[in-house]
N, C-alpha and C positions, 0 to 999 in steps of 0.2 A: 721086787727090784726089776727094772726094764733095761735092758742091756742093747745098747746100738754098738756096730762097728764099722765105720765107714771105709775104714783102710787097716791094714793088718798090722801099721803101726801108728795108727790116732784113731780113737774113738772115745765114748764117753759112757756111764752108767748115772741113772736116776735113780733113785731110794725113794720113793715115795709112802714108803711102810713108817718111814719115822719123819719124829716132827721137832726142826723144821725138815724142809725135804735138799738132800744130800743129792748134789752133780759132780760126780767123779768123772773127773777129765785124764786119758790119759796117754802114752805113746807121742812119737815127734810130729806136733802138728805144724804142716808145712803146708804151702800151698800145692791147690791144686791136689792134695791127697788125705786134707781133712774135712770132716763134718762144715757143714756152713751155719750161719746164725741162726736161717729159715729153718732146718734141721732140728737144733736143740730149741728151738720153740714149738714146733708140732710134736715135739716129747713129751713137752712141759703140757703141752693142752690135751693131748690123747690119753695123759695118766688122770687115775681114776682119786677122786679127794678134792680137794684146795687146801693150800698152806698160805702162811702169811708172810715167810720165812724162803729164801732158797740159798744153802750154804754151797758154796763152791769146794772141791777137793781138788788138789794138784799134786798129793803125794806121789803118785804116779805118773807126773806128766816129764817127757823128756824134752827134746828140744822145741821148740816153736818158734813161729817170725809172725805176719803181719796177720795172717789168716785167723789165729788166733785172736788177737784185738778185734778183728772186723766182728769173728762170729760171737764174740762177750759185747761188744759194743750193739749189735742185733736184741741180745740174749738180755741186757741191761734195760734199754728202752721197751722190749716187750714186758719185761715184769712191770715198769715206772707205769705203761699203760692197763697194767691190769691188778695195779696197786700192789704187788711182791715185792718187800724187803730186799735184795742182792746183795748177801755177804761175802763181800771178793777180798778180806781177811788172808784165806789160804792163799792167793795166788800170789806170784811174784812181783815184788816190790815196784818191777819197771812198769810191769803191766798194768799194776795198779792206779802209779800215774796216768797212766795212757786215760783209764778208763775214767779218771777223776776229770782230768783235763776236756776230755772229749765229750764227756754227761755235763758239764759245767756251761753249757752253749745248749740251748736247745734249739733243735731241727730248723734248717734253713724254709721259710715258710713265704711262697711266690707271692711278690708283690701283687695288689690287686690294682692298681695304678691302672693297668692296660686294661680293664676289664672298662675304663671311664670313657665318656667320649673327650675326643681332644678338645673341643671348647670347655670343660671343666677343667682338664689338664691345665690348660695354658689360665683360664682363672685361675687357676690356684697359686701359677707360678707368677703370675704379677703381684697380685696378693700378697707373696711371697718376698717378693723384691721390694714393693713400696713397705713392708713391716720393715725387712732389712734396712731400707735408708732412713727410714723417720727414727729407728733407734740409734743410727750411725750421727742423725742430726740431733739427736737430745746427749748425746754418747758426748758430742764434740760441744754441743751448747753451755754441758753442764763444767768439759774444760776448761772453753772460754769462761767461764766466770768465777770458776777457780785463777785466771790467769791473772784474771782484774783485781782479788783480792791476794794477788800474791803470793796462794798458795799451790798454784802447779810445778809440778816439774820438769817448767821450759827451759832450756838455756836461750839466755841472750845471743852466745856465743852460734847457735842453731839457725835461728832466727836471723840474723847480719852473713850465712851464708847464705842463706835459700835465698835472702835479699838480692842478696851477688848473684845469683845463679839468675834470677827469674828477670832481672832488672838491667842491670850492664851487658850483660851476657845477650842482651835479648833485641839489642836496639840499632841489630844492623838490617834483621829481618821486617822491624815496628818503620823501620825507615822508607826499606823498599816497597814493601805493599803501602803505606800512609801516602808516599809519592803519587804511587798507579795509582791509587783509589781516589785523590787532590784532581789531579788528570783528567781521569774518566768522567767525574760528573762535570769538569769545566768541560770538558768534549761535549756532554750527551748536553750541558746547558748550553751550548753556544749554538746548535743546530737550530733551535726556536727562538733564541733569543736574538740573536743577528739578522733574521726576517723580519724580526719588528724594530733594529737601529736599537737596540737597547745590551748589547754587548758589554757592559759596564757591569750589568747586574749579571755578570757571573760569579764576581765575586762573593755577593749576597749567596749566592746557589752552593756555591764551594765552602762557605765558611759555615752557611748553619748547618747543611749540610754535615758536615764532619762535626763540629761542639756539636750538635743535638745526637744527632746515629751514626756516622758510619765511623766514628775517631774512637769511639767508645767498643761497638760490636766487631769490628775489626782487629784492633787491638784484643780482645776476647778470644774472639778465634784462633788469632795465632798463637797465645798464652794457652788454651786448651791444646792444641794441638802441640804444641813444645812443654810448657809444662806440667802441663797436666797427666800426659803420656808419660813423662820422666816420674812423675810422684807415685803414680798407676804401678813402672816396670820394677824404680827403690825399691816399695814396700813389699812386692811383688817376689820379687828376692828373697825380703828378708824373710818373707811368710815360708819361701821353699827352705831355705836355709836352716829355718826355724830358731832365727833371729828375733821375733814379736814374741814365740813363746818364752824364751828364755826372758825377756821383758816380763813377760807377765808372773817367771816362776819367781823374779827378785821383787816381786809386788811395785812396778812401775807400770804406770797405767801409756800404751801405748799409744793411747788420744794425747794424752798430755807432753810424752816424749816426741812421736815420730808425727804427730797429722797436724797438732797447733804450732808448729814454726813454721808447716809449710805453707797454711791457712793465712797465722797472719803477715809472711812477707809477700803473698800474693794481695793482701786487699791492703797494705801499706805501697804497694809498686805499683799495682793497676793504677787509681787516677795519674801518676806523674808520667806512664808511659800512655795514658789517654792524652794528658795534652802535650806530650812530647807529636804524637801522632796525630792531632791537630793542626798543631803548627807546620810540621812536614807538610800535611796534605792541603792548604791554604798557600805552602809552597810551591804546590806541584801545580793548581789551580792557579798561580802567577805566572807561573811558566806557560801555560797554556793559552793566558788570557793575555800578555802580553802581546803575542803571536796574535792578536784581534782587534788591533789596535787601540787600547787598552793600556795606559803607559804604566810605569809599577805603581809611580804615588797615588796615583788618580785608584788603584786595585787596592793598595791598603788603607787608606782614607772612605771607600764603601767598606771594606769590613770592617772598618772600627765602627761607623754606623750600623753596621747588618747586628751588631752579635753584642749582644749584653750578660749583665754578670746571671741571669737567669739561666741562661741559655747552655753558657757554662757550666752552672751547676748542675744540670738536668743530666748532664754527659757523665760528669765527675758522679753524682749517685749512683747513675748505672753501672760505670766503672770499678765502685765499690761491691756493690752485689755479685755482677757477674766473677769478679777475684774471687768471693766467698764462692759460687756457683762450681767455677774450675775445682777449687782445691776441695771441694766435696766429691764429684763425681772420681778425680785422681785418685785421691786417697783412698775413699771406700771400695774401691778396686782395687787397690791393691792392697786392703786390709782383708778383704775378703777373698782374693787369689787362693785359686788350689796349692797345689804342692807339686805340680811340677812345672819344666821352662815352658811347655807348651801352655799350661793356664798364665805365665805374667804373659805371654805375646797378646791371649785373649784378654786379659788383667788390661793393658794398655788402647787395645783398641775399642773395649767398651766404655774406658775413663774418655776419650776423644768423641764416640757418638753422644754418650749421655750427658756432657757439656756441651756440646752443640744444641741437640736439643732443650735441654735448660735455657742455652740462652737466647734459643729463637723464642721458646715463649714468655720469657721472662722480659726480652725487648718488647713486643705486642705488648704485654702485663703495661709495662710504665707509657709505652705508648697511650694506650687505652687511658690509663690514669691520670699522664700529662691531659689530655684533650679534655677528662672530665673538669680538671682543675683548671682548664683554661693559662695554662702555659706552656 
C-alpha cells in the first residue's frame, strides 16, 4: 500500500495489492492545503501493476470544497486517457454530479481556423453566406408555393399591414426624392439640349428616363433603406427575444408566418409606388422645363410621344424583382441575427448594403437583357 500525505489533514492512500485498486482519500480537503490532481496521477503511474479498475474510498474524508473536484476531475481524464475504469460510487452524491457533469463535455480543443491563411478564411465564409441565402431562397420559394396553393400559414390580416407600412406610409419620401431625381436629369438635359434649340426634348429625357431606370431603382433604394432596414431590426428582435423559436417550438414555420407577408406586400407595393414615382419625377422635369421655355402642353404632349406601354413595362418588371430583392436581403438578416441588441443594429445594416447591391446588379442584369432583346 503507498501512503501520501500532503497536509496533516488531507491526503490520500493507494492499495494497489488488490484488484481493483483502492484510493482512499481522506482528512479536510481544502484549498491550497490538499494534494492536486497532477499528484494522485503520478501515484497512480509510479505504482508497480496495471488495474482495469480504480475504486475511490471516502470513508475517511472530512470536509472539502472545489480542490477536491479539480484534483478527481485531473484524476478522471487521466484514467479515460489510459483506459481505467473510475468508480466514484463511494464519493459524495454532490461530487458525483460535479464529476458527471464535467466528464460529459470533453476538453475544449483550439480552434485550428488561425493556423489558415486569411484568403481561405474569408473563402470559406462566403461560401458560407451564399449556402445561407440560396437555403433562405428555396426555404422562402418553397413558402411561396405553399401560399399559391393555399396551404401556408399567412394571415391576410399580416399581409394588408406590411401593405400599410411599406406603401401609404412611404409616399411622402417616394415624393421628395421622385421630384429631385424629375429635376436633375431635366437640369443635366437642358445644359446640351438648349445649345442645339431643341429644349423640348427634355421631356423625352425626363420621361424615359424615370419609366425605364431611375422611377423603378430609386424607389428600390428608398424601400431598402426604410424597409428593409425595418424587416432586418423586427425579426432581429424577435430572434433576441427568442420570439422565432417559440414559432418554431408550436411547429409554425417562421418563413411562412414572419418573412411571406413581408415579401409579398413589398412586390404588391413596389410597381404602384414605381409609377407613383414616375409620375412625381415627369413632375418635377415640367417644372424645370417649363422655366426653358417650354409651355406645359407642348411638355406633356412630347411625353405622351416619348414613352410607350413597353417602356412601362420594363420599369414595372423591375419594380417586381427588386420588391422580392429587398424583402430577401431584410428578412434573412434578421432571421439569421444573433442574440443580442448589438447583432439587430449589425442585422439592419447589412439587410441595407445587401440590397443595395442586389439591386445594382440586378438593374445592369435587365439592362444588359433589355438591350439583348432590343427593347
Amino acid at each position: 500500500m503507498d501512503y501520501h500525505e500532503h497536509h496533516p489533514n488531507a491526503g490520500f492512500q493507494l492499495d494497489s495489492q488488490q484488484t481493483p485498486w483502492i484510493l482512499c482519500l481522506y482528512g479536510n480537503w481544502q484549498l491550497g492545503s490538499a494534494p492536486d490532481g497532477a499528484t494522485l496521477c503520478a501515484s497512480l503511474m509510479a505504482a508497480s501493476g496495471t488495474t482495469q479498475t480504480l475504486q475511490l474510498n471516502t470513508d475517511q474524508l472530512g470536509t472539502w470544497d472545489s480542490s477536491l473536484a479539480i484534483a478527481l476531475l485531473q484524476l478522471a481524464r487521466w484514467c479515460d486517457t489510459h483506459q481505467i475504469t473510475l468508480d466514484i460510487r463511494a464519493v459524495p452524491e454532490g461530487l458525483q454530479q460535479l464529476l458527471r457533469l464535467a466528464t460529459a463535455i470533453p476538453p475544449h480543443q483550439p480552434s485550428q481556423s488561425n493556423d489558415r491563411h486569411p484568403w481561405h478564411q474569408s473563402l470559406q465564409d462566403a461560401w458560407q453566406g451564399t449556402r445561407t441565402t440560396l437555403i433562405f431562397i428555396g426555404d422562402t420559394s418553397l413558402a411561396l408555393s405553399q401560399w399559391v396553393r393555399g396551404q401556408a400559414k399567412t394571415r391576410r390580416s399580416d399581409i394588408a399591414f406590411f401593405i400599410e407600412q411599406a406603401g401609404p406610409r412611404a409616399l411622402a419620401i417616394v415624393t421628395l426624392i421622385a421630384l429631385l431625381v424629375g429635376m436633375i436629369l431635366a437640369y443635366l438635359g437642358s445644359v446640351q439640349l438648349r445649345q442645339l434649340g431643341a429644349q423640348v426634348y427634355v421631356a423625352d429625357l425626363v420621361a424615359l428616363g424615370m419609366v425605364r431606370e431611375m422611377g423603378a431603382l430609386m424607389t428600390a433604394v428608398i424601400m431598402a433603406g426604410r424597409t428593409g432596414a425595418a424587416y432586418a431590426a423586427q425579426l432581429g428582435t424577435m430572434q433576441v427575444n427568442e420570439e422565432i423559436d417559440a414559432l418554431k417550438t408550436m411547429g409554425i414555420s417562421s418563413i411562412e408566418f414572419l418573412v411571406l407577408p413581408r415579401l409579398l406586400a413589398l412586390v404588391l407595393v413596389m410597381p404602384l409606388l414605381c409609377i407613383y414615382a414616375n409620375v412625381i419625377g415627369m413632375v418635377g422635369g415640367a417644372l424645370v422645363a417649363t422655366s426653358m421655355d417650354v409651355n406645359f402642353i407642348q411638355y406633356i404632349l412630347q411625353t405622351q410621344g416619348a414613352v410607350g406601354w413597353v417602356d412601362i413595362s420594363t420599369g414595372l418588371v423591375k419594380s417586381v424583382f427588386f420588391g422580392v430583392l429587398i424583402a430577401i436581403a431584410g428578412c434573412q438578416a434578421g432571421i439569421h441575427c444573433g442574440r443580442n441588441s448589438d447583432a439587430v443594429g449589425m442585422a439592419a445594416t447589412n439587410a441595407v448594403v445587401r440590397a443595395i447591391v442586389y439591386l445594382v446588379v440586378a438593374d445592369a442584369a435587365f439592362n444588359i437583357l433589355y438591350d439583348k432583346l432590343g427593347i
